[in-house]
C-alpha positions in Angstrom: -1.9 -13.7 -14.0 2.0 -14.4 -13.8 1.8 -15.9 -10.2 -0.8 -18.5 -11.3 1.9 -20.3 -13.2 3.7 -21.1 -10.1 3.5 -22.8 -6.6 6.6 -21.1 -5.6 5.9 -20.1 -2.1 7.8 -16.1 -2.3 6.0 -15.5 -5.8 2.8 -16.4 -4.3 3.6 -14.1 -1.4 4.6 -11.2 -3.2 2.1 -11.3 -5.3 -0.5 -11.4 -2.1 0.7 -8.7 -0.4 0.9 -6.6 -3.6 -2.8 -7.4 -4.0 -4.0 -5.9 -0.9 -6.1 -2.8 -1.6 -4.6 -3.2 -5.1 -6.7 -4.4 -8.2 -5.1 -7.5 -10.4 -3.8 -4.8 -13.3 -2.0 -2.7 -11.9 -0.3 -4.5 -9.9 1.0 -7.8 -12.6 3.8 -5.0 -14.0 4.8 -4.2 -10.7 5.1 -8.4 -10.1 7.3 -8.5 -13.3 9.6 -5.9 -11.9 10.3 -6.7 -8.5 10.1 -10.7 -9.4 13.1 -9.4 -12.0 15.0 -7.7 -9.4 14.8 -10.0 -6.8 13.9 -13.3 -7.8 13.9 -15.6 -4.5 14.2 -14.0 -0.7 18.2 -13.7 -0.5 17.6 -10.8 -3.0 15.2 -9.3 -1.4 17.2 -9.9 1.7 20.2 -8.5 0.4 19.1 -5.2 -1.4 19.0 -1.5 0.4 15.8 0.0 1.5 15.7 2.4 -1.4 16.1 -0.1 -4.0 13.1 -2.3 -2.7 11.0 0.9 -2.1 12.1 2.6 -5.4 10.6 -1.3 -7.2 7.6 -0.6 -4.8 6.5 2.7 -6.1 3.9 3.5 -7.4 1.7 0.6 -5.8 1.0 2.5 -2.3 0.6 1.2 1.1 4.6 1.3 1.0 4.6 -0.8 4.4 3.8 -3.3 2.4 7.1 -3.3 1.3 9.3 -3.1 4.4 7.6 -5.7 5.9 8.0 -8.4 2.9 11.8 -7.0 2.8 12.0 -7.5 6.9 10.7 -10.5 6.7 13.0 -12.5 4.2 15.8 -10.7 6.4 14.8 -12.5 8.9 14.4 -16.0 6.8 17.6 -15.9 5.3 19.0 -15.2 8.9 16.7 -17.7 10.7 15.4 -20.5 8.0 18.3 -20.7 5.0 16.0 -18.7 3.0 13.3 -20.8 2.7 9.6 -19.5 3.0 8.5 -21.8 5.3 4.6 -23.8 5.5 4.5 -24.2 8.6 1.4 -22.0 10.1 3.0 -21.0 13.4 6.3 -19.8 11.7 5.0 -18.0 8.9 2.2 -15.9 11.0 5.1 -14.6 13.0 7.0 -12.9 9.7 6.0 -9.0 9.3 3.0 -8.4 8.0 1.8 -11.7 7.5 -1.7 -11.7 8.7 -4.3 -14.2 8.6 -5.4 -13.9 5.0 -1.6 -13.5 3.7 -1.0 -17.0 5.7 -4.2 -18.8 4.3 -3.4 -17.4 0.4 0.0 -18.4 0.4 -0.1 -21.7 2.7 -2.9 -23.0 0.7 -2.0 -22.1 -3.1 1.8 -23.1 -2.4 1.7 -26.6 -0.1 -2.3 -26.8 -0.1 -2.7 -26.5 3.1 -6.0 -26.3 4.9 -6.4 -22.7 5.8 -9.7 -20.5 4.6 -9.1 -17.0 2.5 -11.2 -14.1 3.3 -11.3 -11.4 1.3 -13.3 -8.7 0.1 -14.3 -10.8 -3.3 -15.0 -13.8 -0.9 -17.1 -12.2 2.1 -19.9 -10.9 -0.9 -20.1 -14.3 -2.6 -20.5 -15.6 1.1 -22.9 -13.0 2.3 -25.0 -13.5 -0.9 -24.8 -17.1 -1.1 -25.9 -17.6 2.6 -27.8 -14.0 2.6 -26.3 -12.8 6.1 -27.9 -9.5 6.5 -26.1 -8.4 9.3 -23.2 -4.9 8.6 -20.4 -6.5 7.0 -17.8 -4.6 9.0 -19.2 -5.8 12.3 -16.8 -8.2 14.3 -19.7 -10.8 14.3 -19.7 -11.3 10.9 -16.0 -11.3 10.2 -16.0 -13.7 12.9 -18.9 -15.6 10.8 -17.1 -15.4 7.6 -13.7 -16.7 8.7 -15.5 -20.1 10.4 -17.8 -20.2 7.3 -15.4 -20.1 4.9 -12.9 -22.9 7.2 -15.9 -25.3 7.1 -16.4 -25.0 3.9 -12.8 -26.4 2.7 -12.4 -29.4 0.9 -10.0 -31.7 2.0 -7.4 -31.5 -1.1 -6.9 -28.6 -3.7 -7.7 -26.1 -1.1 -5.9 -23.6 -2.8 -7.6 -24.2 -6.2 -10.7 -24.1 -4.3 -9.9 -20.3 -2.5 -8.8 -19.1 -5.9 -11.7 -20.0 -7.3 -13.7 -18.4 -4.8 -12.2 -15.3 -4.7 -12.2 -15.4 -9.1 -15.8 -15.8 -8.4 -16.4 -12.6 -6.6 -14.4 -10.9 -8.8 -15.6 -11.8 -12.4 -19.3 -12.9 -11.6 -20.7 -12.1 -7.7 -19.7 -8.5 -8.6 -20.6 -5.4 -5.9 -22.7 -4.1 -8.6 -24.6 -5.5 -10.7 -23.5 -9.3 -10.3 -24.2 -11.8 -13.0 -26.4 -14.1 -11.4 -27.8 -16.2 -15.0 -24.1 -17.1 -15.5 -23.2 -17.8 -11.3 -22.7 -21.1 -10.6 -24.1 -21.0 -7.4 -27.4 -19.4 -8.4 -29.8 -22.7 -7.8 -28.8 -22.3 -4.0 -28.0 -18.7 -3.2 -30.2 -17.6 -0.8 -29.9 -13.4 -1.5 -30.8 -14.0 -5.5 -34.2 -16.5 -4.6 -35.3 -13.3 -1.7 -34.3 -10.7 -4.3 -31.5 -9.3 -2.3 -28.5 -9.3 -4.3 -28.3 -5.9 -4.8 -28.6 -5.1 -0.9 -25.9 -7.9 0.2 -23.5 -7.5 1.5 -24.7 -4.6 4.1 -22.5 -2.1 4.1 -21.9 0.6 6.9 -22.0 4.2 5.7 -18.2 5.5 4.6 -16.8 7.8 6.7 -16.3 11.4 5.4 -12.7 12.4 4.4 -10.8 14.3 7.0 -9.1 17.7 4.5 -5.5 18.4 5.8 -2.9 21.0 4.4 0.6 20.6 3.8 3.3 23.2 3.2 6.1 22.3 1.6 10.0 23.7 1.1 11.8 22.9 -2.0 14.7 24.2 -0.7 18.0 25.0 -3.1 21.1 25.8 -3.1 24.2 26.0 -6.0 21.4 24.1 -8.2 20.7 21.5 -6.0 17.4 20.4 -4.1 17.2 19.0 -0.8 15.4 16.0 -0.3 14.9 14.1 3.1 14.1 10.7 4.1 10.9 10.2 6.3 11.0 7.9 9.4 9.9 4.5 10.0 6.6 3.6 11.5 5.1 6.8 9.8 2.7 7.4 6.7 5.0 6.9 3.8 7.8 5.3 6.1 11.6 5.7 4.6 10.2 7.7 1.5 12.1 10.5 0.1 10.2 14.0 0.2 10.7 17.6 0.7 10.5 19.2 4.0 6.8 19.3 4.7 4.7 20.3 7.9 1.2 20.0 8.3 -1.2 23.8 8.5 -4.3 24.9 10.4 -6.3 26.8 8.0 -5.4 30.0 10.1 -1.6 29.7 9.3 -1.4 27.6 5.6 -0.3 31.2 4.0 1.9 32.6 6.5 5.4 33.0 5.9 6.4 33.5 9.7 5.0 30.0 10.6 6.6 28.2 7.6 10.4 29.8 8.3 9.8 28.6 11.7 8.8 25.3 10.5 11.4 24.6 8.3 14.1 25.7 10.8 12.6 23.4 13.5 12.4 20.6 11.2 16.2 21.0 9.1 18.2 23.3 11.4 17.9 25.5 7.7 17.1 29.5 7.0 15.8 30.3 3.8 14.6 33.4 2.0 12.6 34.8 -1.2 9.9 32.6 -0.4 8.0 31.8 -3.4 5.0 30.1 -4.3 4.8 27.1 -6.5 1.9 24.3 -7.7 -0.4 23.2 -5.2 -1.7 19.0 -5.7 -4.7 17.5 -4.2 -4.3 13.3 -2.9 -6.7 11.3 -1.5 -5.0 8.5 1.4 -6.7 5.9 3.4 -9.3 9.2 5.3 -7.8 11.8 4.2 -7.7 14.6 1.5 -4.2 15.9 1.7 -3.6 19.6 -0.3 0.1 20.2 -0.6 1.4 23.4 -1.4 4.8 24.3 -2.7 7.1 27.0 -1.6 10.5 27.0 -3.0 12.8 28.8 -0.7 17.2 29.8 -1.3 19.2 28.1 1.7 20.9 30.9 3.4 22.5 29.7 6.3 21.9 26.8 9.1 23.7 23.7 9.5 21.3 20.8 9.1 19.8 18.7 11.7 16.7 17.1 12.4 15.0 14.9 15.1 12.2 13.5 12.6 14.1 13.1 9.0 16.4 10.2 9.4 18.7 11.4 6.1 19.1 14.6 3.7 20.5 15.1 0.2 21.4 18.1 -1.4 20.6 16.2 -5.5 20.0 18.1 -9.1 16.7 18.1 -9.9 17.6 15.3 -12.9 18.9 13.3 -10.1 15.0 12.6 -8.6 14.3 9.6 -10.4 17.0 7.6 -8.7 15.1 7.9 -5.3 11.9 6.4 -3.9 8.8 8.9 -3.7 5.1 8.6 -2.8 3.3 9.5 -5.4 2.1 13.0 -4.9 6.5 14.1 -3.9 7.1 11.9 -7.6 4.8 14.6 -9.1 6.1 17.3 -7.9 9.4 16.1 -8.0 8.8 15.3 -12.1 7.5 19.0 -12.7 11.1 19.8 -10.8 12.9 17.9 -13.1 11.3 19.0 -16.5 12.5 22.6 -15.4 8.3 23.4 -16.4 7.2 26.7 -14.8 6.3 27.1 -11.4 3.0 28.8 -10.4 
């Protein structure tokens, strides 16, 4: 892994926050990239929104990404730059939380703060056999002051890589391998028999379906495309217009010229239908359908899209889209046809 090579504090960072909900291979191309393009924080500092979300996608949980490019903003503005290790200061950057501030602090300047992550809770909750739901408050709370007490007083971060390495390659969530565990003389779940039942985990919840209609809209060959909002799924991400549908109104026409007048200040007409994509997101199961639709008249305007373009569909690639709008935008661009 690229970012083991290094005690630089920002390629530590970035490579945390890319690791959240994110497993290890996906995400070491994406490392190479954005390390490429912007190499220490003034870059990051420095670059539009579009070029740091266009590096980010792909990866998902695109907040990631305004937050890391918010907060060296605010370092080179505040600290010359620097990432800094002191605990107080760095907790107050965007989107540093208490595992970003233990990963980084402790594999960059070794300092003593614990890790907690999904890889470390099992090899805890195995190890020490706590049987009680692992989502529960009490044992987050137990697993944060376990794993504190349990750091040694240098090569902390050494010692929280490890750990975490250790979940991930051995103390598995199924079918760990126990003969080969280190750990396996004193872990309480293997000598009851339990490994397979910790950690206890809380039934998921059932995914919540939503429908989604969407305008490609066009005019003298050219597309529109609209930035979302901030502080939204999918925050500054390009798109086509899209509104959300009961199932009583996902295939009426009426509702969707209404729609995309409310939402652009834009008429269209010969409505037709085009491909329909499934995509899972944190609860949900999201079915967007396609409508592509000739401008006609309107001027635009809009209280939730914070920018438009009118592009050629060749032009797509040069913007940032989640990855459901890349599809679509892709099957736009290879001029394939439209059912």
């Amino acid at each position: 892994m690229p970012w083991r090579t290094t005690r630089d504090p920002y390629a530590i960072w970035v490579s945390e926050v890319m690791l959240q909900q994110t497993q290890v291979r996906t995400v070491i191309p994406y490392f190479e990239r954005f390390m490429q393009r912007f190499p220490h924080p003034r870059a990051l500092a420095e670059a539009s929104v579009d070029d740091v979300l266009k590096h980010w996608e792909g990866l998902g949980y695109y907040r990631r990404a305004m937050h890391l490019h918010r907060a060296a903003q605010w370092l080179m503005q505040h600290h010359d730059g620097r990432v800094p290790n002191e605990k107080d200061l760095f907790a107050q950057l965007p989107g540093v939380g208490r595992y970003t501030l233990g990963a980084v602090l402790s594999q960059a300047f070794d300092r003593r703060l614990p890790v907690v992550d999904g890889n470390v809770a099992r090899v805890l909750c195995r190890w020490l056999a706590w049987r009680k739901p692992l989502k529960a408050k009490q044992t987050q709370d137990w697993l944060w002051s376990t794993a504190e007490r349990l750091l040694p007083k240098k090569a902390v971060g050494d010692f929280n890589q490890a750990l975490m390495e250790l979940g991930q390659q051995v103390c598995k969530p199924r079918q760990p391998d126990c003969t080969n565990c280190p750990l396996r003389r004193g872990c309480g779940s293997l000598e009851l028999g339990l490994q397979d039942q910790i950690p206890v985990s809380t039934p998921a919840t059932k995914s919540t379906p939503l429908h989604t209609a969407m305008a490609m809209v066009f005019k003298k060959g050219r597309v529109l495309v609209v930035r979302r909002p901030d502080k939204v799924r999918w925050a500054n991400m390009w798109e086509f217009p899209q509104w959300e549908c009961t199932l009583r109104n996902h295939r009426s026409l009426a509702h969707h010229r209404l729609q995309l007048r409310t939402l652009t200040g834009l008429a269209g007409r010969k409505w037709r239908k085009g491909i329909g994509i499934r995509h899972a997101v944190t609860r949900f199961t999201i079915t967007f359908q396609a409508w592509h639709v000739e401008a006609v008249n309107g001027t635009w305007q809009s209280s939730f899209y914070s920018a438009h373009r009118w592009l050629k569909p060749n032009e797509l690639g040069h913007l940032a889209f989640s990855r459901p709008m890349r599809r679509f935008a892709e099957v736009l661009a290879d001029g394939q046809p439209h059912r």
